[in-house]
C-alpha positions, 0 to 999 in steps of 0.5 A: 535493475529494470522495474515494473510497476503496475496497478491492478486495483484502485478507486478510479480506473484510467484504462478501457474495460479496466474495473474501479473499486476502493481499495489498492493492489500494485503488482511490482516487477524487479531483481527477478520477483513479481511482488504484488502488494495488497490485493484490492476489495474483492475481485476487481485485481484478478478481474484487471490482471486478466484485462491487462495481460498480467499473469498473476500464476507467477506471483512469487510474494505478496506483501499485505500492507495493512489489515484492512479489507479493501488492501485484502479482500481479494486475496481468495480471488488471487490464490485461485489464479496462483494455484500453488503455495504463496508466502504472503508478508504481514504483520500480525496485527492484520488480524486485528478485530479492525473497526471504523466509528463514524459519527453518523452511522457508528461502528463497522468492522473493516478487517481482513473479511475471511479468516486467515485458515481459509486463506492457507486452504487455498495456499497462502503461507503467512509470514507474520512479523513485525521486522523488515523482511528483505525478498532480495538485495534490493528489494524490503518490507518495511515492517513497523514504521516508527512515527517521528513527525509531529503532524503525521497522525494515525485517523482517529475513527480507526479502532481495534475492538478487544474483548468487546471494547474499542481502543484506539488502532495504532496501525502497527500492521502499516507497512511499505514496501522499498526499492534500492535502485541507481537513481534512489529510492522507490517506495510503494505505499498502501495507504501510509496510515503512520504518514508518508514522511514517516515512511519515507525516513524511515525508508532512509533508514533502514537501506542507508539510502538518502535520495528518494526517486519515487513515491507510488501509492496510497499517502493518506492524504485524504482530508489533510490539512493546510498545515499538513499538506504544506510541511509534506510537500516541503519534505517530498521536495527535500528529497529530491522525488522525481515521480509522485504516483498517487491513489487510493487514500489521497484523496482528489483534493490532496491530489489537485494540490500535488499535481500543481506542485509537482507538475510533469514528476506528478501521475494519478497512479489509478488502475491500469497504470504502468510505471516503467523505472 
């Protein structure tokens, strides 16, 4: 199986004429599907897929990640390059009232930025569902992500707010998506706010396939301590992974670290990246 993987949206840009913004969206090409996984903060996906050459109009799946607005905040633009019916796969809790409390500035709300009736006006089709979803033989969704490690742990700024309180946000809408291929597992990530090990297991799991060829995406390493950056290199070690792509939510420091470690199996997975599997 030929797979494609390119990133339309990241906060850094390693392509000419190639737009950085916060946020994440990979478009995966495999088993005869284009699956876009997440669609950035706002327009910088659309506005790269048109400096790349990428047709997003035969986007046949988009996958949300989480319900955060810099993995959904460029749908709209998205459904207007599409102009047709898209189903798009989410968990139901990306319409969460999703909230970050930073200490110095307070609470901001960080959900879905448009209600979900805008978005079907402009054809997306939301399949909300807690389970795996599986788009072809080889090709899944997570669904929800069952937290085993010890030191994987959901960011204690994030909140949901309920009937005007904030209570903490169990992520419960964090998913990836997973490829069976001949040399292993491909996993995509958005942001991996339940712990990239977690994902990967649980990844084993579900396709009963134990090696892992690559991780590609947001691992959520951002800010990680030493303990927890060396007990996750010792497991992505463990699984033999032979390509790391990371963004996003990594963070350059995380990244720094990976990239001695990993040395030539290691790529800054940035805006304008095309990975050929």
């Amino acid at each position: 199986m030929s797979i494609q993987i390119t990133t339309l949206s990241e906060n850094t840009a390693g392509s000419i004429n190639v737009l950085a913004e916060w946020g994440l969206s990979i478009l995966v090409e495999a088993d005869g599907y284009k699956i876009l996984l997440d669609t950035g903060r706002s327009y910088s996906a659309a506005y790269n897929a048109l400096t790349l050459g990428v047709d997003l109009s035969q986007v046949d799946k988009i996958v949300f990640s989480h319900g955060h607005f810099d993995h959904t905040g460029g749908l709209l633009y998205i459904l207007k390059i599409i102009k047709s019916p898209v189903e798009v796969i989410a968990h139901p809790d990306i319409w969460a009232s999703k909230y970050a409390k930073f200490p110095e500035r307070g609470e901001e709300y960080i959900g879905v930025p448009f209600p979900q009736e805008a978005a079907e006006t402009f054809g997306a089709s939301f399949n909300l569902t807690r389970e795996p979803v599986w788009i072809s033989e080889n090709i899944v969704t997570s669904g929800e992500i069952p937290m085993i490690t010890e030191y994987e742990k959901i960011d204690p700024i994030l909140y949901v707010k309920e009937k005007g309180e904030l209570k903490p946000d169990p992520l419960w809408d964090d998913q990836a998506l997973f490829l069976k291929s001949q040399k292993g597992l491909i996993i995509i990530l958005g942001c991996a706010h339940r712990g990239i090990i977690n994902t990967i297991r649980h990844a084993q799991k579900l396709t009963g396939i134990e090696p892992v060829y690559a991780v590609i995406g947001g691992t959520h390493l951002i800010g990680a301590s030493t303990q927890k950056m060396d007990s996750t290199i010792a497991e992505l070690q463990g699984v033999g992974i032979q390509k790391l792509g990371v963004s996003h939510c990594t963070g350059l420091p995380a990244a720094a670290v990976l990239a001695r470690v990993f040395g030539e199996a290691f790529l800054f997975n940035n805006a304008g990246t095309r990975i050929s599997l």
